[in-house]
Structure formats: structure tokens, C-alpha cells
C-alpha positions in Angstrom: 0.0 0.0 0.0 2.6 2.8 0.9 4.4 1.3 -2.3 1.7 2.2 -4.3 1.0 5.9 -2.4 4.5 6.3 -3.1 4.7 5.2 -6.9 1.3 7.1 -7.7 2.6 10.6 -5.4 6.3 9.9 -7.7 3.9 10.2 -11.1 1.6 13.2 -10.1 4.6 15.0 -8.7 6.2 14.2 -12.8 2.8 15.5 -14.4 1.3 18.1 -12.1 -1.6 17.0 -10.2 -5.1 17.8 -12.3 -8.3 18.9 -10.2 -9.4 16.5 -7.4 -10.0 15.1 -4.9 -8.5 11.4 -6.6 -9.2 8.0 -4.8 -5.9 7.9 -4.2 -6.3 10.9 -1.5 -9.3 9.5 0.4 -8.2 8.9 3.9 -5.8 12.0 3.6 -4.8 15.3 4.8 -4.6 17.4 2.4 -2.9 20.7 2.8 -3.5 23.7 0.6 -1.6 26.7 1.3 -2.9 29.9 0.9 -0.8 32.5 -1.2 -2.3 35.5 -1.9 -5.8 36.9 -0.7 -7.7 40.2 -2.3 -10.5 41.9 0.3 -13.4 42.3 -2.0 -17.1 44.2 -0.9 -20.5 43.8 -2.7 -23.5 46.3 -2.0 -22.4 47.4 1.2 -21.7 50.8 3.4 -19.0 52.6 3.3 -19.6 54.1 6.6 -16.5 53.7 8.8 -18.6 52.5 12.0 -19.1 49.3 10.1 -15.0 48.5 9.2 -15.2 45.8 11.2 -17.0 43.8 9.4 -14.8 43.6 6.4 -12.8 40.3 6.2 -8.7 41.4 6.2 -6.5 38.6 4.7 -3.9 37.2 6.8 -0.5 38.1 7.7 1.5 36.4 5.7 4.6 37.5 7.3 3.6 35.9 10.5 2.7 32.5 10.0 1.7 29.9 7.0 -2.2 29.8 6.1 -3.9 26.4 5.4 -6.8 25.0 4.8 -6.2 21.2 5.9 -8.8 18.6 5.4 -9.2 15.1 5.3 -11.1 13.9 2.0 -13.7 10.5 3.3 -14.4 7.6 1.6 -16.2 8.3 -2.0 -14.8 11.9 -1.9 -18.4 14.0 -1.3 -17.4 15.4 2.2 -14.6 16.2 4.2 -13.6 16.6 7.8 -11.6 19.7 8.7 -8.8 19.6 10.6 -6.2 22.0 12.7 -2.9 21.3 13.2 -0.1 23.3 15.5 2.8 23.4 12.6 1.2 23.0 9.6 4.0 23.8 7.7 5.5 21.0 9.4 3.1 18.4 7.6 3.2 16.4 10.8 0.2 14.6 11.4 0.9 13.8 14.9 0.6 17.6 15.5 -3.0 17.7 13.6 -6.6 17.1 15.1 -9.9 16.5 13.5 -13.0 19.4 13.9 -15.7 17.5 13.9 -18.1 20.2 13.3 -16.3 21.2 10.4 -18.1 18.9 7.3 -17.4 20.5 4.2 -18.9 19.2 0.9 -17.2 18.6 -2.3 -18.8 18.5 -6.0 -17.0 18.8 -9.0 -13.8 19.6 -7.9 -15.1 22.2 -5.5 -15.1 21.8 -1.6 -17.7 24.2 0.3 -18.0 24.7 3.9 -20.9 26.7 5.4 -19.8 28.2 8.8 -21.9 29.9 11.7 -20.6 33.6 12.7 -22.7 35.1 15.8 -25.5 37.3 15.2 -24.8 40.9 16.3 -27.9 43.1 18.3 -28.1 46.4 16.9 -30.2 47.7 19.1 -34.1 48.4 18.6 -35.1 44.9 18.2 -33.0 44.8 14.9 -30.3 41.9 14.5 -27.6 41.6 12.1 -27.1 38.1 10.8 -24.3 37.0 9.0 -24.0 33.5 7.3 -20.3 32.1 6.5 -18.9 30.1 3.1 -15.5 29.1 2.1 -15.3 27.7 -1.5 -11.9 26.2 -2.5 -11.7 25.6 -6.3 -9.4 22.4 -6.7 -7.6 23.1 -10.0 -4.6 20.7 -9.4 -1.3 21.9 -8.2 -2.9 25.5 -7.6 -6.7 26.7 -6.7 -8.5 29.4 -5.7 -10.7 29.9 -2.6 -13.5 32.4 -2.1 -14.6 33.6 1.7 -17.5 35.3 2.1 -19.7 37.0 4.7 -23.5 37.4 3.8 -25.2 39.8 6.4 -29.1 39.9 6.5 -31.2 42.3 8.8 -33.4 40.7 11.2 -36.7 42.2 13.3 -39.5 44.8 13.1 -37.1 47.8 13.1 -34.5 46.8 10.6 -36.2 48.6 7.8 -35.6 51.9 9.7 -31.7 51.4 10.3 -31.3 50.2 7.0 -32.7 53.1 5.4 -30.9 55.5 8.4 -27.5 53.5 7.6 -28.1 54.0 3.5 -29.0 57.8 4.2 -25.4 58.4 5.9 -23.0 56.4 3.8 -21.2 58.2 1.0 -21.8 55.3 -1.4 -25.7 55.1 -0.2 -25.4 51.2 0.8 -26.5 49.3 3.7 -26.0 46.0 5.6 -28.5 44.0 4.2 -27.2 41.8 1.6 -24.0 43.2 2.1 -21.3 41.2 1.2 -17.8 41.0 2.4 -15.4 38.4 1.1 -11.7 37.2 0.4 -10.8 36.0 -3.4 -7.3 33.9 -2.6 -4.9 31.6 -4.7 -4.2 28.7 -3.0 -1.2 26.1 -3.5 -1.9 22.5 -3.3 1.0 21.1 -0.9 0.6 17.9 -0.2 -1.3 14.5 1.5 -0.2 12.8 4.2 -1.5 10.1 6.3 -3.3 11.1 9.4 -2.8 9.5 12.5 -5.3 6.9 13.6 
């Protein structure tokens, strides 16, 4: 078996990968390292109260980004997983996140993700909903983060149409949009730890 991993990892290293997940990496972590990542807004305020809502991408000066996930059997879901040194590739130094499931169709892995809701006062709630989408184009990808906010409750109408009034660009929160559009590397599998 680790023959085979070998010859087969000897042959796609030779040819470039092309887009998976393959059978060959069921059972795997797979490592993709991010390598560049662009903020990007949609039909939102440009009010600065609000900045904090925008997704910043990482510091790449500080530490290696990954997404890291272990492709199951049959190669329609993943588990997520976390790992202290991920540059390491150790899999002794990786856990799995069991709540993390994402789903994978035609080359594409998606995981939906909870981010708390936010009061904003007067029985109004800003709720956002969470994606990451990570394009599997063989030995590079792309990934797309995103943030959907909706307005909740009777008196969201009213601070929409207050927030709209006082932003330069005349935009809101609801169905704003804030988001990340990244290159990713694919790095490598290794076996996980049982």
C-alpha cells in the first residue's frame, strides 16, 4: 500500500496534479496553502462605524495559512482539521474538527460556517451567514470567503434606510457582502494519525 501511495505521489509530482479530490487521496490530509488573498465588498456601506465587518486577509509575514482537510471515503465530504505546525506536515501535530463537514462537488469543496449574530439595538439583528469555497484546480486553486449579512426584526427597515442615508456610497447592511478571493497552492497529502 505505501508502495503504491509512493509510486502514484512519484507520477503526479512528474505530471502536475489535475483537479481532485482522486481516490488515491481518500483517507488524507490534504494541505493547501494559501498564497495571496484580495478583500473584496459587494452592495455594502462605506460608513466607517461598520469596518469591522470587512474580512482582512492574513499576515502572511507571520505565519503559514492552510486550509487542511481530510477527504472521506467516495470523496463527497470532508472533515476539517487543525494542526499546530502546519508547515510542518506532521500529522501527529493535527486534530480533526468534527463540526467542520465541508462538501465537495465537482472539484469544488464548500463549507458553510456559523458567525454570531450581532444586536443592533431596537429589536433589529444583524445576521451573518459564513462560506469558504476552494476551487481544486490541481497543483494551484483558488478559494472564495465570504460573509452574507441579513437584517433581522421589526425595526431593521428603519436602520437600513438611516444607515443608506449616511453612507457616501448610499449602501447598507442588508445583503452586504464582504469576502476574500485567494490563490491557494496544493502542498501535499499525508496520512493522518489513527
Amino acid at each position: 500500500m505505501a508502495r503504491a501511495l509512493l509510486i502514484v505521489s512519484l507520477l503526479l509530482a512528474a505530471c502536475g496534479r489535475s483537479p481532485g479530490p482522486h481516490p488515491e487521496e481518500y483517507g488524507q490530509l490534504t494541505y493547501w496553502l494559501l498564497n495571496q488573498a484580495t478583500p473584496t465588498s459587494a452592495d455594502c456601506t462605506d460608513d466607517p462605524r461598520f469596518d469591522s465587518l470587512r474580512l482582512e486577509p492574513p499576515d502572511f509575514y507571520s505565519a503559514s495559512w492552510y486550509y487542511i482537510y481530510r477527504v472521506n471515503e467516495g470523496g463527497q465530504t470532508a472533515t476539517g482539521y487543525d494542526c499546530t505546525n502546519a508547515q510542518a506536515y506532521d500529522p501527529h501535530a493535527c486534530w480533526p474538527l468534527p463540526e467542520q463537514v465541508w462538501q465537495i462537488a465537482d472539484h469544488v469543496a464548500t463549507l458553510d460556517f456559523d458567525v454570531a449574530a450581532t444586536s443592533l439595538g431596537s429589536g433589529c439583528v444583524l445576521k451573518p451567514s459564513g462560506r469558504v469555497q476552494i476551487f481544486d484546480e490541481g497543483d494551484r486553486g483558488t478559494a472564495r470567503v465570504e460573509v452574507r449579512y441579513q437584517l433581522v426584526g421589526d425595526a431593521c427597515d428603519d436602520l437600513e434606510a438611516h444607515i443608506r442615508a449616511n453612507s457616501q456610497n448610499g449602501k447598507g447592511l442588508r445583503d452586504c457582502v464582504h469576502g476574500l478571493d485567494e490563490v491557494i497552492l496544493f502542498a501535499r497529502t499525508v496520512e493522518p494519525v489513527s
